[in-house]
C-alpha positions as CSV (number, residue, x, y, z in Angstrom):
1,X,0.0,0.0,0.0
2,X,1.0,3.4,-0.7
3,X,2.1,5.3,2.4
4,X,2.8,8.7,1.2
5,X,-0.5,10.6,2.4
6,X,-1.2,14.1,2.1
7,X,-0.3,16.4,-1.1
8,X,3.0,15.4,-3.0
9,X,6.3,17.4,-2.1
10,X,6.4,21.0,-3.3
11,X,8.8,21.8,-5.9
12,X,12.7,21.9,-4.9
13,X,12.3,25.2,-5.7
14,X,9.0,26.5,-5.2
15,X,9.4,29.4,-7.2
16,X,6.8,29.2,-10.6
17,X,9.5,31.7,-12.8
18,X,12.3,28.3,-12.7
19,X,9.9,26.1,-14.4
20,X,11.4,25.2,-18.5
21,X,9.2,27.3,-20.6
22,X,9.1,26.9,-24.3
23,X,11.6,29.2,-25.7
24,X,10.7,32.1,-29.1
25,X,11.1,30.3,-32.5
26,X,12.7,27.0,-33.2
27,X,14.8,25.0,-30.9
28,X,18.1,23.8,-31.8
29,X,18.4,20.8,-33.3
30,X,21.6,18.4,-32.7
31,X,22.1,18.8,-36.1
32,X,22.9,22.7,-36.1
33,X,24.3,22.5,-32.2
34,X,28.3,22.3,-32.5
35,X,30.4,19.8,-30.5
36,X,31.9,21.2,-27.6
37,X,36.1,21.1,-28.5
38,X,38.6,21.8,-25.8
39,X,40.5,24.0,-28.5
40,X,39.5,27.9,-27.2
41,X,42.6,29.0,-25.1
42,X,41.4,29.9,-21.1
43,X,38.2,27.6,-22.0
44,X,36.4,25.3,-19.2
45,X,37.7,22.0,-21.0
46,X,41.2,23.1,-22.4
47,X,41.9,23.1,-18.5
48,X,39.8,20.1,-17.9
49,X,42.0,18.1,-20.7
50,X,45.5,20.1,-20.3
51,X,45.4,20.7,-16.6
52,X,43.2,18.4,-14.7
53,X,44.0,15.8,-16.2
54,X,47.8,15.8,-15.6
55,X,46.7,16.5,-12.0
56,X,44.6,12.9,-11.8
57,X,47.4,11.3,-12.7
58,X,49.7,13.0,-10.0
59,X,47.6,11.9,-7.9
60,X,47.1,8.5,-8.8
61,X,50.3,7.9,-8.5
62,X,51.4,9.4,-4.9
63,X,48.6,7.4,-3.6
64,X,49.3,3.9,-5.5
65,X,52.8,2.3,-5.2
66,X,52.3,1.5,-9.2
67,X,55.8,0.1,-10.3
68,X,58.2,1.6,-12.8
69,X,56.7,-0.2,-15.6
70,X,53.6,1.7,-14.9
71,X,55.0,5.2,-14.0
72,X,56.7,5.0,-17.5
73,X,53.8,3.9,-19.2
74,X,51.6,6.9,-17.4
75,X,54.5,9.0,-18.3
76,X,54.3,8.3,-22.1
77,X,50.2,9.0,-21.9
78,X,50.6,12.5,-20.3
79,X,53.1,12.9,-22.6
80,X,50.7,12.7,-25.8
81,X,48.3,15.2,-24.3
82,X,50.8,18.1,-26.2
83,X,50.8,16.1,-29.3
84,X,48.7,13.7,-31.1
85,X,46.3,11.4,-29.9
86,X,47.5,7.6,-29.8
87,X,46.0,4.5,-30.6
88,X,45.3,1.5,-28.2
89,X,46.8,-1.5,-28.0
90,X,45.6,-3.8,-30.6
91,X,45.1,-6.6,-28.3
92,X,42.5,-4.5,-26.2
93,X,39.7,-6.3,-25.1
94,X,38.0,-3.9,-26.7
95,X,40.4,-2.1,-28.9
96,X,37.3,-2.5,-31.8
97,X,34.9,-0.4,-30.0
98,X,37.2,1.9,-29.2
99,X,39.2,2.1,-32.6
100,X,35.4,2.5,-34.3
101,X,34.2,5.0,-31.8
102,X,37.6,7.3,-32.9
103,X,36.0,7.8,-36.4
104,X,39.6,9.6,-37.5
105,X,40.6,10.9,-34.2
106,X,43.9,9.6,-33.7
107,X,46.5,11.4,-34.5
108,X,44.9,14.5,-34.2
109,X,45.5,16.7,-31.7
110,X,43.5,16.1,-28.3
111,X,42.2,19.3,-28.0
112,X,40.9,19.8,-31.6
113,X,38.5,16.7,-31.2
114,X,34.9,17.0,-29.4
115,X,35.8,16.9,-25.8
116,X,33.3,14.2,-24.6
117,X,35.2,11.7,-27.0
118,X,38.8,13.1,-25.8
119,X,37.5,13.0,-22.3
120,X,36.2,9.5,-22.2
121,X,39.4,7.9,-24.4
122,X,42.0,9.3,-22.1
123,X,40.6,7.5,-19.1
124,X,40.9,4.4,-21.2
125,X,44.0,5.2,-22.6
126,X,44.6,5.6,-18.2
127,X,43.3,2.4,-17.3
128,X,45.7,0.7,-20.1
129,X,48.8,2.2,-18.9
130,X,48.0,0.6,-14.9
131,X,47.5,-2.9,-16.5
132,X,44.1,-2.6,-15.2
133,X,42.5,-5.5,-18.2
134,X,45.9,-6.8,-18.5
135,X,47.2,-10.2,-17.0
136,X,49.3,-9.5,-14.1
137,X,49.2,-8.6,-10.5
138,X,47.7,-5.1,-11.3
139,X,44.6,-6.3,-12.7
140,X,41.2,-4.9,-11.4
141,X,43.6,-2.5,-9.4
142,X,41.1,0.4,-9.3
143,X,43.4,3.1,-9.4
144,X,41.0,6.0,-7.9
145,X,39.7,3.4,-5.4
146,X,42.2,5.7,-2.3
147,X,40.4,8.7,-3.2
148,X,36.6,6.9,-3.1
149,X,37.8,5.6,0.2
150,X,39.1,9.1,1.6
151,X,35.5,10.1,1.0
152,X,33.9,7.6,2.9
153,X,36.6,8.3,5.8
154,X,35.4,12.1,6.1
155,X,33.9,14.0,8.8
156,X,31.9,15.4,6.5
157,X,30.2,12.2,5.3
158,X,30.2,10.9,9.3
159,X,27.9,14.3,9.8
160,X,25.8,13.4,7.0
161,X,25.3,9.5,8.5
162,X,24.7,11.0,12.0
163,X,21.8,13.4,10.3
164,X,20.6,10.5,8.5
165,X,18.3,9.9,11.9
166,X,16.0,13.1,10.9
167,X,15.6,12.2,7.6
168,X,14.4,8.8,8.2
169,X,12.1,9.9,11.2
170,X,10.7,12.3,9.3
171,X,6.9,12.3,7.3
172,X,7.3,10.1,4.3
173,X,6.7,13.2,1.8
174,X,9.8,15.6,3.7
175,X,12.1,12.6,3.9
176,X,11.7,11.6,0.3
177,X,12.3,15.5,-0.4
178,X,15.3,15.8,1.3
179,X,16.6,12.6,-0.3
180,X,16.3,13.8,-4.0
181,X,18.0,17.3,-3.1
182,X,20.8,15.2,-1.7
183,X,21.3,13.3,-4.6
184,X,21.4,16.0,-6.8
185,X,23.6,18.0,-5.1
186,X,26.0,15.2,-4.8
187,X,28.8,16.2,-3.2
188,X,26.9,18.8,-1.1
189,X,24.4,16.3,-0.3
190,X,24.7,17.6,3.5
191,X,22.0,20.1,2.0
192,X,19.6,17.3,2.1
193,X,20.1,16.1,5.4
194,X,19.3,19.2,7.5
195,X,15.8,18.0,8.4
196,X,14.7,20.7,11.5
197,X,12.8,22.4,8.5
198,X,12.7,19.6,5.7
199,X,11.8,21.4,3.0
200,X,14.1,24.9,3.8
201,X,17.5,22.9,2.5
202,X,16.1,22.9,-1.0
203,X,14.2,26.5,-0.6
204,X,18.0,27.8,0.8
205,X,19.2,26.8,-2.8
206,X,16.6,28.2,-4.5
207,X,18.7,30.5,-6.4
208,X,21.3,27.7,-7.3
209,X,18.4,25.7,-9.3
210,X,19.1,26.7,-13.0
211,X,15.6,24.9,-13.7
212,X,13.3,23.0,-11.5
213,X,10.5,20.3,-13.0
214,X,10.2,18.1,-9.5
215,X,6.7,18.8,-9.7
216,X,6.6,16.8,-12.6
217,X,8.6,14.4,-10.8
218,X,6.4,13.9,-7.7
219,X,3.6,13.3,-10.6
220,X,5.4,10.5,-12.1
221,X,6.3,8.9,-8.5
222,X,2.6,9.4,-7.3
223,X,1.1,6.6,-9.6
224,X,0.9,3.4,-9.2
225,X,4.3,1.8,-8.0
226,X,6.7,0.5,-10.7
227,X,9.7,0.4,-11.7
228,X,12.6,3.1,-11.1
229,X,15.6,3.3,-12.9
230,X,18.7,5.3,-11.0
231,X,21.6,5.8,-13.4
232,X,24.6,6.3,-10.7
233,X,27.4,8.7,-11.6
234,X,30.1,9.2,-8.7
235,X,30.9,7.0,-5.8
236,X,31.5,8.3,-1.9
237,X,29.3,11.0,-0.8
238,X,27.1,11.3,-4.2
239,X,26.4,7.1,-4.2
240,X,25.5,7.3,-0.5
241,X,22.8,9.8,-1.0
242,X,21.8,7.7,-4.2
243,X,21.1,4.6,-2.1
244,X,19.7,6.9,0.6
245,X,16.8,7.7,-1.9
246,X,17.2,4.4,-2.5
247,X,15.3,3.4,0.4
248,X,13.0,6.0,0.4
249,X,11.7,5.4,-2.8
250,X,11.0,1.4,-1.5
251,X,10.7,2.2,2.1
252,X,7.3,4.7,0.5
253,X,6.5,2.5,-1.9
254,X,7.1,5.0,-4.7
255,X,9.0,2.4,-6.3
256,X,8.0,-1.3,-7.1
257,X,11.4,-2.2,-7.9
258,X,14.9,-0.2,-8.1
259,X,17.4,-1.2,-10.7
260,X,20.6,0.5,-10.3
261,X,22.8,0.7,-12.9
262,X,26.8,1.4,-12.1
263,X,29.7,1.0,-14.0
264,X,30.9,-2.0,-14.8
265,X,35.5,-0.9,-14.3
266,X,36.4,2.4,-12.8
267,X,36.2,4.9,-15.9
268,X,36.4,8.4,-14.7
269,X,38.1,9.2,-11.8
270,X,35.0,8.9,-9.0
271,X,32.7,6.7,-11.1
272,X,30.6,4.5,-8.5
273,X,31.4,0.3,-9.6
274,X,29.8,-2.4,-8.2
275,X,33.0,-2.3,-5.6
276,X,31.8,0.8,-4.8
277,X,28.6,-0.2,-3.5
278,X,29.9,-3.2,-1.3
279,X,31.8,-0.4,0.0
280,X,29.4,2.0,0.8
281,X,26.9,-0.5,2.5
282,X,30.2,-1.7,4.9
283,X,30.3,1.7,5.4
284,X,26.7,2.3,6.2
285,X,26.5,-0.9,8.3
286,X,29.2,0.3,10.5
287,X,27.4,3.3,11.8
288,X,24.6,3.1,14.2
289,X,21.5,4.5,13.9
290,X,19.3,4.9,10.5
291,X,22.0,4.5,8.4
292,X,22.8,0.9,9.4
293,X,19.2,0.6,9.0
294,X,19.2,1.6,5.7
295,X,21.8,-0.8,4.6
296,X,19.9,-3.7,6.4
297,X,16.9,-2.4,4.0
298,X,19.0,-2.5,1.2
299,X,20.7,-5.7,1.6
300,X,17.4,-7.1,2.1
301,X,16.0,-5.5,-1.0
302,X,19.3,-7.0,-3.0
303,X,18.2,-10.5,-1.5
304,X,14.2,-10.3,-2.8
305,X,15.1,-8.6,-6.3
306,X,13.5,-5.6,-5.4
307,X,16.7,-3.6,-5.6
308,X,18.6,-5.0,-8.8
309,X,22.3,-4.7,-10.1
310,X,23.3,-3.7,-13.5
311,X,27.0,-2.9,-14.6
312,X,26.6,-2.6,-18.7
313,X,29.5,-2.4,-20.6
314,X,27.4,0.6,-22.3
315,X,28.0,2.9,-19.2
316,X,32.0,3.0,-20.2
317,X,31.9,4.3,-23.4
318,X,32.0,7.5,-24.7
319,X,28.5,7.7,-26.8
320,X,25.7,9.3,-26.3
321,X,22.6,7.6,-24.9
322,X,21.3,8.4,-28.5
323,X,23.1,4.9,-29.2
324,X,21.8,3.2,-26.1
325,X,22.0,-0.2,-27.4
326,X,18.8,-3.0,-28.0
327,X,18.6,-4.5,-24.7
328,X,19.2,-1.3,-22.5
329,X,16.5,0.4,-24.2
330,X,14.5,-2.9,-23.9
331,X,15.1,-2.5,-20.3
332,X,14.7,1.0,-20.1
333,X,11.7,1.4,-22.1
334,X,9.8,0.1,-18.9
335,X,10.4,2.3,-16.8
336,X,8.0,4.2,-14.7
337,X,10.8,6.9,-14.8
338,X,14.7,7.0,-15.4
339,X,16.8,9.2,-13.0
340,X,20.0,10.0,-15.0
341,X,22.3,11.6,-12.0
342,X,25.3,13.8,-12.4
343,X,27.1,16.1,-15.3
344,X,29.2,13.0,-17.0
345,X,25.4,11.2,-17.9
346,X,23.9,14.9,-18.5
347,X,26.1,15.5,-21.4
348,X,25.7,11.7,-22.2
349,X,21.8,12.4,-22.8
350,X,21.7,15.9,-24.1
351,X,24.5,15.8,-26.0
352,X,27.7,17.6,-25.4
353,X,27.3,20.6,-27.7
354,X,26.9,24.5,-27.8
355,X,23.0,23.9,-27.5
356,X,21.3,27.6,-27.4
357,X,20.8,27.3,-23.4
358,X,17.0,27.7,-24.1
359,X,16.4,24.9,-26.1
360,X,13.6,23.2,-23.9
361,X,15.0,19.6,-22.4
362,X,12.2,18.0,-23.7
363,X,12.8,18.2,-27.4
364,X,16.3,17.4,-26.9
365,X,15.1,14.1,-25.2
366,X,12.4,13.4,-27.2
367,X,14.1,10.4,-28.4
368,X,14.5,8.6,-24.8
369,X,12.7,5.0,-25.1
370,X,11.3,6.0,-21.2
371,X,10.2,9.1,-19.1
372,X,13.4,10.7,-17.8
373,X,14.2,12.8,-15.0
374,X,18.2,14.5,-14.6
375,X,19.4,15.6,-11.7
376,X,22.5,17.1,-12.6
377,X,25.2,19.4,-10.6
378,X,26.8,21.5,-13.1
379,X,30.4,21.1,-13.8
380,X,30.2,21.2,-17.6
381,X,29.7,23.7,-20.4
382,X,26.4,22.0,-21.9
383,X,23.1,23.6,-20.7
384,X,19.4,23.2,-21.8
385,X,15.9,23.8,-20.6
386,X,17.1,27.4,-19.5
387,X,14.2,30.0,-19.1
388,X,15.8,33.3,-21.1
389,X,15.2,35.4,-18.1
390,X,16.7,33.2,-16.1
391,X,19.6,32.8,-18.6
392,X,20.3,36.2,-18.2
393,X,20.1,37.2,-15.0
394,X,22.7,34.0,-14.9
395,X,25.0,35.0,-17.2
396,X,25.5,38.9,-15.3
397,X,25.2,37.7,-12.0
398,X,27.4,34.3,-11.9
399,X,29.4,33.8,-15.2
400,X,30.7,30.7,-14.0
401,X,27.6,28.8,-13.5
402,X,27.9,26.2,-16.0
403,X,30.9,25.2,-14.6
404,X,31.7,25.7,-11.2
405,X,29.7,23.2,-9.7
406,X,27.3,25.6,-7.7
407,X,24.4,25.3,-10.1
408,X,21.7,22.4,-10.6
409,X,19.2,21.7,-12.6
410,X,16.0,19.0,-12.0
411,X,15.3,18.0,-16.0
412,X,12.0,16.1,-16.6
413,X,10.2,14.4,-19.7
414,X,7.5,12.6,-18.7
């Protein structure tokens, strides 16, 4: 039996001027949006490709005692990033994918391809240098697993378990409120856990929601219980608030079923695996209170199929989910709705192009085999479903806000 009671959750934002309004004329099409390149000197991913990513690797290796083999071999990748892109191995598992994804890429130079594809194949091109599919003893090494672990280990998560309490406690309606602006917010998912007031956490941020269609999101979760899909993005923090709604969403009976889809090998550097579950629910087990509870739910819900696994190969690739292949869309095409969480799947389902900011979400997702529902922190360049108000009092008053990770956005096509 249902056990929400009452009216459905007000918006995240409550504010009637955030909601995605057509936009003048016609929208953009893929077709006449560019790819995003990493080519613009001083632009968001030439730093991304020529900075950051020398940095991962820095810190990969202080905090993995790779051997010299490796170094050199991480070396020689860093190395290309100032010339031309190289091939992998032929002997890849899945060199073909890879080598048929690059349409003419290699050799170019990295920064003068579209950045999605550069993005994705360096990580690859990462996980090739550590031996990671090779035979040897550095096989299924995850080599971001320190940092994932250094998350769990904070005093910022352990404030976020202790708070956990309040949420659970709390009326069905505010808890499950709470537990969606936690998962968006990912790594600021402390937000959602402040539950003396259960609805001011998300009213605090109003200003910080780009766009907000949770209304149409209560709508889709106030039907008849069936199946929710969560496409995870980032381990730590941002997959403990994921399983946290999670258990709302069963523990209400807003959901039938769960099926959780993770990555299948580390890919980016905080990508949440399988491993990364385990990991989280030893984490959640080992602190009293709700949160041990929650895992017991959980592990409970893994036993009965109401909470299911997936890990397809699909997830680690770098196409858009405009070539979701047969049996995901098969899957997905069931769905009462599909959360897609973070920036990484964002650009995955949009596109990751110089879309006119107003282009309403919904025509760009038309194409999605299920309704679909992004809640997205914005670290990325790509932006949609932008009122032209809104746009503009953006672009004045914060001129970083596609990128800075203080922005969000709650996306829905029903």
């Amino acid at each position: 039996m249902n056990t929400f009671t009452g009216k459905a959750p007000l918006p995240i934002s409550e504010r009637k001027d955030q909601h995605v309004t057509q936009a003048s004329g016609l929208p953009t099409t893929a077709a006449q949006a560019e790819p995003i390149l990493s080519n613009l000197p001083g632009s968001f991913p030439e730093g991304v490709l020529l900075r950051r990513h020398p940095d991962i690797v820095a810190t990969v290796r202080r905090l993995v005692p790779f051997p010299r083999a490796v170094q050199e071999a991480v070396d020689g990748l860093l190395a290309t990033l100032d010339g031309a892109i190289p091939e992998l191995p032929e002997d890849a598992h899945d060199a073909t994918l890879w080598r048929d994804s690059a349409a003419g890429y290699v050799g170019q130079r990295w920064v003068d391809v579209p950045f999605l594809w550069a993005e994705s194949y360096f990580y690859r091109l990462l996980l090739e240098a550590t031996g990671y599919f090779q035979d040897g003893p550095w096989r299924g090494v995850d080599p971001f697993a320190p940092q994932k672990l250094a998350e769990l280990d904070s005093s910022e998560l352990a404030r976020d378990l202790t708070n956990l309490d309040a949420l659970v406690d709390a009326p069905p309606a505010e808890g499950l409120l709470a537990a969606v602006a936690a998962s968006l917010w990912g790594n600021r998912a402390d937000l959602g856990f402040r539950l003396s007031d259960p609805s001011s956490t998300a009213r605090d941020q109003v200003d910080d929601l780009v766009a907000d269609d949770s209304a149409t999101l209560w709508r889709l979760l106030d039907s008849e219980p069936g199946t929710v899909h969560l496409v995870a993005d980032n381990a730590g923090r941002e997959l403990t608030a994921d399983l946290v709604l999670v258990d709302r969403l069963l523990a209400t009976d807003r959901a039938s079923t769960v099926v959780l889809h993770l990555k299948p090998h580390p890919y980016y550097v905080s990508d949440a695996t399988v491993s990364d579950l385990l990991t989280v629910l030893r984490r959640l087990t080992a602190t009293p209170g709700a949160a041990a509870g929650i895992a017991a739910r959980l592990r409970a819900a893994l036993a009965t199929d109401r909470l299911q696994v997936r890990a397809h190969e699909f997830w680690c690739t770098p196409g858009t989910f405009h070539e979701l292949p047969t049996d995901l869309v098969d899957e997905l095409s069931g769905a009462a709705v599909v959360i897609v969480k973070g920036d990484l799947n964002y650009r995955r389902l949009v596109g990751d192009l110089h879309w006119d900011p107003t282009t309403p979400f919904a025509d760009v997702v038309a194409y999605f085999p299920a309704p679909v529902a992004a809640l997205r922190t914005l670290k990325s360049d790509v932006a949609v479903g932008v009122t032209p108000d809104r746009l503009e009092r953006l672009e004045n008053a914060t001129p970083g806000w596609r990128t800075n990770g203080t922005h969000a956005v709650i996306h829905v096509r029903d």
